[in-house]
N, C-alpha and C positions, 0 to 999 in steps of 0.2 A: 617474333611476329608482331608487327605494328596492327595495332586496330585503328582504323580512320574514323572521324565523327559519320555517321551516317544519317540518314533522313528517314522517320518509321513512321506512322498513322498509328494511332489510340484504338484499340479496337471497342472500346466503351463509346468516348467521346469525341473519335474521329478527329480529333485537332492532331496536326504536325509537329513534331518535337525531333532535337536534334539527341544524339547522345553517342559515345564511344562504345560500342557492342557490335554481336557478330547476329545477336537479334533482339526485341524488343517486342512486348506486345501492347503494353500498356502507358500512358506517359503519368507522371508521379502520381500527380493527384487521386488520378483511378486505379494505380497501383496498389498506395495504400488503403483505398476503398475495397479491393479484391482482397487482400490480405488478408484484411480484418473480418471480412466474410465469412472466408474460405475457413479462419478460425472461430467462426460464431459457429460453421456449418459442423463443422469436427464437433467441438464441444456436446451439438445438438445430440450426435448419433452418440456418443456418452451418455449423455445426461437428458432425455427426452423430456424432464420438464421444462429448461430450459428458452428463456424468451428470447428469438433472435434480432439482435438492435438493443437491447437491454442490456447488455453488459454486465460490471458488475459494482457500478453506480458508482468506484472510483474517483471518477472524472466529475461529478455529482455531489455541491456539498448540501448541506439542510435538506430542506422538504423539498429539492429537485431528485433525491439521492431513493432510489424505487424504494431502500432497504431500511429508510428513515420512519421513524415511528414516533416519536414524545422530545427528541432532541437528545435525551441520555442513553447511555451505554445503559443497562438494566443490570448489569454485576455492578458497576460504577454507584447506581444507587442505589441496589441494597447494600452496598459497604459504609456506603456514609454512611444510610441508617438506622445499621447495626453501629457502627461506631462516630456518634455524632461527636465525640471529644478530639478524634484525629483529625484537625486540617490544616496537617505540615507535613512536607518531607519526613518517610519517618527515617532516614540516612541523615540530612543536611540542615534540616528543618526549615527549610525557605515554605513560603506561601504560596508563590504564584507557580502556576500552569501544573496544575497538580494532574498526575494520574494513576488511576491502579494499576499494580504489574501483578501479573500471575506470578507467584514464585517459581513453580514446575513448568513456567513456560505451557501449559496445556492453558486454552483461552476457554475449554470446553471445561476444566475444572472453576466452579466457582464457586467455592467453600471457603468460609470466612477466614481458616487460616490460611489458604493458599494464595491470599489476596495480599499488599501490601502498599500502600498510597506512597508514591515517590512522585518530587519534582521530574520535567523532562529530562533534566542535565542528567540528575542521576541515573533513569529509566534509561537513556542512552548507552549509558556506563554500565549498567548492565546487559545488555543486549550487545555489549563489544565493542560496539562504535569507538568508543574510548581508545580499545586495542588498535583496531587501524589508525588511530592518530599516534599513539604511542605515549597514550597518555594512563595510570594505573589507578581504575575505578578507587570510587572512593572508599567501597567495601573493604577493598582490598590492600588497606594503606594500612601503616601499622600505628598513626597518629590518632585513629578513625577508633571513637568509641561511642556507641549507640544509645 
């Protein structure tokens, strides 16, 4: 069965758009405007506190981001300053773009020892990124002494 391009009207914003379907209601733009709705709308009946058009500040960096508070992470800086002597990788020992990983992966545990300051490369390498490259953390090396 060939589909031909056909000619359908926007039913949001009334502009003609061509496209290959057997129907259409929407043309892109207000496609992905309905989508995103229709997902704001679900979540709502979940979650009724929920702000629709709020999001979830993702797209939002600093003090555009609804969820932004003082600019740190709040586990991030009680760890420094519980431990003001660690600010290196504690795998690699590099300095820059440092971040805490949850050990147990739980983000909701933050208990100074479930905490552990890693470079991003390594923090990567933990969270497997590594593996889809095919490349073997550096925990995990047998060269690798702490």
């Amino acid at each position: 069965m060939i589909i031909r391009e056909k000619e359908f009207v926007c039913r949001i914003c009334g502009c003609k758009y061509r496209l290959k379907a057997k129907k259409s209601f929407y043309c892109e733009a207000c496609g992905r405007k309905k989508r995103s709705m229709d997902v704001m709308l679900r979540r709502k009946k979940e979650h009724p506190e929920t702000v629709i058009g709020c999001g979830s500040g993702g797209n939002q960096r600093g003090e555009k981001n609804h969820r932004y508070k003082d600019g740190l992470s709040h586990y991030r800086e009680n760890y420094m300053s519980q431990n003001p002597e660690i600010r290196q990788c504690e795998v690699c020992g590099n300095t820059e773009y440092l971040v805490v990983h949850h050990v147990d992966q739980n983000r909701k545990n933050n208990d100074p020892e479930n905490l552990m300051m890693l470079c991003r490369r390594c923090h990567a390498q933990v969270h497997g990124l590594a593996a889809s490259l095919g490349v073997i953390p550096l925990m995990e090396r047998n060269d690798y002494e702490p």
